[in-house]
Every structure is written in C-alpha cells, then in structure tokens.
Steps between C-alpha positions, in 0.01 A plus 500: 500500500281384769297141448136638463646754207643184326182323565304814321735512246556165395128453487481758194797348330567155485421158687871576718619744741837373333762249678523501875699786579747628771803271368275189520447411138853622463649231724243241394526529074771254443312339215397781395863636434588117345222555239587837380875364488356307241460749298835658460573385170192582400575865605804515309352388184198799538797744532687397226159475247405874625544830307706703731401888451743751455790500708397818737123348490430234806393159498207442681485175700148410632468284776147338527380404877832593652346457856845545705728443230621240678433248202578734240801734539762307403270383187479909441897535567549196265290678204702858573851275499399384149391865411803643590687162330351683164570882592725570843355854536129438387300654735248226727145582646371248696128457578357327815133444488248372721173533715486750682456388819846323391794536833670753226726586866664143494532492116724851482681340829588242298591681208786641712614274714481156287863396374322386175326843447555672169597802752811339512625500191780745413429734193211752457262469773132348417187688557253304710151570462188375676147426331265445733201386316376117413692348193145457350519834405742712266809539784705789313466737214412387207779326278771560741606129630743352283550201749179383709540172739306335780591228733293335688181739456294459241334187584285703767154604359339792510212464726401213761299250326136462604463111384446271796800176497391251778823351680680684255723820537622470173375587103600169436288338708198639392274298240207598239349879468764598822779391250406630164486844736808511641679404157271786374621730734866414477472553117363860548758575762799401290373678197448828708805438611693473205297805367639739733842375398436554155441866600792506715742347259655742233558304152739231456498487939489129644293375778636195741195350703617221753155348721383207607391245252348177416588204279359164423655228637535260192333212660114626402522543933408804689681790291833637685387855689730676737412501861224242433582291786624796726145643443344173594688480817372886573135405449504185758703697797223710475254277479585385843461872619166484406470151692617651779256815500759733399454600152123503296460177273327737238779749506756206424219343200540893376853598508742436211851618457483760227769348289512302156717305389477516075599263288742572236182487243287741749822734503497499077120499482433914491831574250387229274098558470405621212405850502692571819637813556804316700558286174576838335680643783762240608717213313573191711864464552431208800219330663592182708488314869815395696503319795680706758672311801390560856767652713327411808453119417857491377655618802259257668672221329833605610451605852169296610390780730154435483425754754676757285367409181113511631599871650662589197245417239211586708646881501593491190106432405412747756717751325274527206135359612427692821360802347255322314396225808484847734274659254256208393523232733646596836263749622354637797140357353642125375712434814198456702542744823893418491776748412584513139881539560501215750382295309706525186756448689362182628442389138878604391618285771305225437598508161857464555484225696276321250839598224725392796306144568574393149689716318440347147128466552401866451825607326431857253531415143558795247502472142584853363326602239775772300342711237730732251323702269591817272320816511358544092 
C-alpha cells in the first residue's frame, strides 16, 4: 500500500497509520514485547476461567491492535498453549485486528517465520484471521470472542485532540479547560472501547487490556505517568527546530501525542458509574499499575554504551510515534520551506544523542496499567 493511500486512509480511521512498518517497529519493540511478557500469567488465568464450547466448536482468540504481531504472538500462542492444556484437540481461531492502513504484509510474515509463533505448535493447525477495522468498533461477529487481549494499544485515542498545550507534547502537561478535555475525551474513548468488546465477547469470555498508565507517586509530588519525561525531552528537541527556523513554533504549541495514560480509577470509572451499560456488561477480575523495567536502561547499566543506548531508545520511540509526528507536526506546511522527511530525521538524531549525553536524564518510564474483566 502506497504512502498517500495510508495517508487517505488513516485520516478516516484513527489518529495512526499504525507502527512504522517494513520490519522497523519489528526490530525496534523490545519493550513492547517485555510488557506483554507481563502478562503471561495473566493469560493463563483467562483460559482457565473461560467456558470452552463444544469440543468440534473453535475458540476464538481476538487480538486487539495487533500491528505486526510482533508484540503479541507469543501472548496469542501462550493463550492457545493453555487452551489446548484444557482440550488437546479443541479447535483455535485466532483474530488479528487493526487499522487498516496497518503493514498486515509484515504481521502474516511474522506469523510464519517467528520461532515463538503459534504456527509452530504441533497439533491441529490455528486459523488466522485478519480484522482490519479500528478496535473502537465491534471487530468480529457478534458474541464470537471467547478470549479478547491488547498489548500495548489501547492507550491511543481516537481522534487528534484539538486543545492547544504550550511547551507541552503531552496530556499531562496540559492545565485547566485543555485538561478537563483530554480526561473527557479519554473517558469516552475507553468506554467506546470497551463497548465494542462487549459486543465482541460471547458470555462468560474474558478481556486482558495491557496500556500505558499512571499512578501517584505517594509523596503528594507530580503523579507517576509513563513517558512523562521522555515526552518532555521530545517537546524541547523540537523546540530548538523551531529556533533554528526549521519547524513552526505554532505547530509545536498545537501538537500533542494522541495517547493517555489512565489511572487505575479512570480505567474503573465507566464499569462502575451508575447506570452504565459497561457496569452491566463486564465484572472486574483486575485493574492495577506495575512498574515495568526498561530494557534499554538496563543494558545501559551493564554495558555503558552510551552511543548504543541513545540509538536504541531513540528507535525504539520512533517505532511507535512517527506516524503521528508525520501526520500532525512534521509537515510540508510546519517545516517552513524544508523537507518533511529531512527533517525528522534531524529531530530522531538529535534525540538520541540527547538519550546518549545522559542516559538517566530522559530515561522512558512505564507503569502498565493491566485490566482483566469478564464478559456478563
């Protein structure tokens, strides 16, 4: 799919083209893949809880914002491993959905040639399916997922947010009326979100949400938000673009990352309002934060390549933000008569030698915010 067909189509679904494709997210997702490790045993105790259907009906395993499966297969071979723990011969559907505009190419790539793809496993082969739509929306017939997950995902919102965040690329950053609209919008996101999974799921199926989170810090400080300070560092390397002449001041004032990072009360808040429909719909098995380690910063502190770590992280942020910055920030009309592509790149490198300077300074935080809940 060419780059001004993404473009088209991404503009009618969702804030993302998807990750950056070709292998690059692929090679780039380490944390990614450490996060949805996380969630193995949470995987195993969705399984077990689940009605299976009859023995010559299939299990249908839904995976939410798949992108290359890259972060998820081996979460999707761990959930059919505990299926077939229960029944050897059960049959297994499995679901991959995401945007259209998603590198769907790479993803089936990687569903055959990844050692840790459920294609691997002996026994009766597993149907993989593709549902190329945006997880705000129903993603598969109607009460047919008995196992729906997403890693990773569902902390992007549904449309770019209009509110203006000076020196801030971040919801966090933002203050008053700007705030109060952004936690607005996050709310309405997540409920349509879990909406379409409560069409999805059939009765008694579970839902495993890993995404970004936030936390307070205990102190009465500024609360704990992952990628707080790695959004920070974003917002000033630009900001000396747009000293330099090369990016538009008001572009920078207007662009924000279209990610939020709930709290574990934001994540409760539409299943426990009174007179919610997802109150009726779901039971909360789980909702909690864990701080997940950083794989670049810990093979920092064994190796002390600072050169490598500042390449390292700086693609690994690439990975997952360049859609968006191509999109809304980096355009032909905010990069003031220079080429777009040229300079992004500029601002990637400059970025990781910022990480690389002082590795610590910068360094991303993630507190994963798990959510396990039980389809009514």
């Amino acid at each position: 799919m060419d780059r001004t067909t993404r473009k088209r189509l991404a503009a009618a679904v969702t804030t993302t083209e998807g990750m950056k494709g070709d292998g690059y997210y692929d090679d780039h997702s380490e944390y990614q893949r450490h996060v949805a490790a996380t969630g193995t045993s949470y995987i195993d105790d969705c399984v077990a809880a689940l009605p299976l259907p009859p023995p010559d009906r299939a299990v249908v395993i839904v995976d939410y914002g798949a992108s290359t499966g890259a972060t998820s297969l081996a979460s999707v071979r761990s959930a059919i491993v505990a299926v077939r723990a229960r029944n050897p011969s059960q049959p297994v559907v499995a679901v991959h959905n995401d945007v259209p505009t998603n590198d769907w190419n790479q993803l089936f790539a990687n569903l055959l040639a990844l050692p840790d793809s459920y294609t691997k496993l002996s026994g009766p082969a597993v149907v993989p399916l593709a549902s190329a739509i945006s997880f705000y929306e129903p993603a598969v017939p109607t009460a047919s997922a008995h196992l729906g997950m997403s890693f990773s995902a569902a902390h992007w919102l549904r449309t770019q947010p209009s509110v203006t965040v000076p020196e801030g690329f971040y919801f966090c950053e933002a203050t008053g009326d700007a705030r109060t609209a952004l936690a607005a919008l996050a709310d309405a996101d997540w409920t349509t979100f879990l909406s379409a999974r409560a069409a999805d799921l059939a009765p008694g199926g579970r839902l495993l949400v890993q995404m970004v989170g936030s936390e307070s810090n205990g102190t009465g400080g500024e609360p704990h938000v992952t990628a707080r300070k790695l959004m920070r560092a974003m917002n000033e390397v630009a900001s000396e673009l747009v000293a330099e002449e090369k990016l538009d001041g008001r572009a920078v004032d207007h662009y924000l990352l279209p990610v939020y990072a709930r709290t574990v009360e934001e994540a409760r808040a539409p299943l426990e309002r009174r007179g919610s429909p997802m109150a009726e719909a779901f039971t909360i098995e789980t909702v909690r934060t864990d701080l997940v380690a950083n794989p670049y910063l810990g093979r920092w502190h064994d190796d002390r390549d600072n050169v490598a770590y500042g390449q390292s992280y700086a693609a690994f942020v690439r990975g997952f933000t360049e859609s968006s910055l191509r999109a809304h920030l980096f355009t032909a009309d905010a990069t003031r008569g220079h080429d777009p592509t040229t300079v992004l790149d500029e601002y990637f490198t400059r970025l990781a030698q910022r990480f690389a300077s002082d590795p610590e300074a910068d360094a991303f935080e993630d507190w994963t915010l798990t959510v396990v809940l039980t389809r009514a």
